[in-house]
Phi, psi and omega in degrees: 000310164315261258280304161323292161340309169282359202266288193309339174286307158348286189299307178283355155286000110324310199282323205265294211303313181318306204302332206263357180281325195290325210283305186257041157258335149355287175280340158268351145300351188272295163311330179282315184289325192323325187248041175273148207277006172252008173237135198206094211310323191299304156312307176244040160297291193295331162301317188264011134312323188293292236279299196313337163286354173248029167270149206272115180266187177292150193288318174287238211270145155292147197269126159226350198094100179357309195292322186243037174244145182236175183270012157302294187284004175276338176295317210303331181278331175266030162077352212262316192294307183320311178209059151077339202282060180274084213313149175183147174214187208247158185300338185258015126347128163280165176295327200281313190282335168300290194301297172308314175297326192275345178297305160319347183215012155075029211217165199265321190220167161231185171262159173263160167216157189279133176310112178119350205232103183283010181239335194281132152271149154265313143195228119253164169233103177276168180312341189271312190285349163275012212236292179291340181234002152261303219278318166316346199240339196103351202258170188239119206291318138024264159244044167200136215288157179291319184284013195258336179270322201285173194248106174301129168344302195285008188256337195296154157275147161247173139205194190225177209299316204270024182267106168327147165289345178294313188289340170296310170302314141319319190265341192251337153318316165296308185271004184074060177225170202221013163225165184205080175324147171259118182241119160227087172106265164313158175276106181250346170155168163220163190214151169309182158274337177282319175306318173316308187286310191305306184304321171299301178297347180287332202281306180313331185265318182283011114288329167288353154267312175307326159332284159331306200305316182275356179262357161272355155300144162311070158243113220241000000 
């Protein structure tokens, strides 16, 4: 049980670590070009401001910058804000009918929803919650319902479309968990600790190209 313990403080003191190594390697690429020797603040302060707002950003997420990215936009990009397509099945499901959807979509947990009712979250159930309460216990995924296994609404973390991606990342990091709904008033989708991650390194390589992008300008 100690040895478990220290593992998940482990991981998440890891997890902590990404946000905050992506955050300040930013600001010391930042310091380095200023005083790359071709750049001479005096001349080209106001140019190279401008030109950073005129680089073309990536075709996935737009560069706003780690401080201003939300989990709106991580929806927008797996499709789930746009049009509803958020996977989910019902408490009165089987876990085995659970299970085959998420194998089917490649994917780690769904939201539960209560019968009859498409806006009410009731919980989610994750991969996890099928490895500890069928296969560890033995039980036959078959016959038994998803809501008797699932992690209940009144126990879930949330967050809402308009949550810093950091602060998400941060949150699933702190209780160890590795999915999180978004709800606002309704159930709009869910995202990962990868989706977290994935968005933070996409926002870090479109700022070290921009970057690039000013120590290769003609700057004199």
């Amino acid at each position: 049980m100690e040895t478990k313990r220290k593992t998940g403080l482990v991981v998440g003191s890891s997890m902590q670590g990404i946000a905050r190594v992506v955050q300040s390697h930013c600001h010391t690429l930042k310091n380095a070009i200023l005083k790359h020797p071709k750049l001479q603040w005096k001349a080209v302060g106001s140019n190279v401001f401008s030109r950073w707002e005129c680089v073309v950003s990536s075709p996935t997420i737009q560069h706003k910058g780690l401080e201003n990215t939300t989990v709106a936009e991580v929806l927008t990009i797996k499709g789930e804000e746009k049009n509803g397509s958020v996977l989910w099945c019902r408490t009165d499901d089987t876990v085995y009918d659970a299970v085959k959807q998420m194998a089917d979509n490649n994917i780690g947990s769904l939201v539960v929803l209560r019968p009859g009712d498409q806006k009410l979250i009731a919980g989610i159930i994750t991969e996890r919650d099928y490895l500890k309460k069928i296969i560890a216990q033995g039980r036959s995924s078959k016959y038994t319902r998803v809501g008797e296994i699932m992690t209940n609404e009144s126990k879930l973390i949330t967050v809402s479309s308009d949550t810093n991606i950091l602060q998400a990342m941060q949150l699933m990091t702190e209780n160890h968990i590795r999915h999180v709904p978004v709800i606002d008033g309704r159930i709009v989708g869910m995202i990962s600790i990868v989706d977290a991650v994935r968005a933070v390194v996409e926002q870090q390589n479109q700022e070290v190209k921009r970057l690039n992008e000013f120590i290769k300008g003609d700057y004199y």
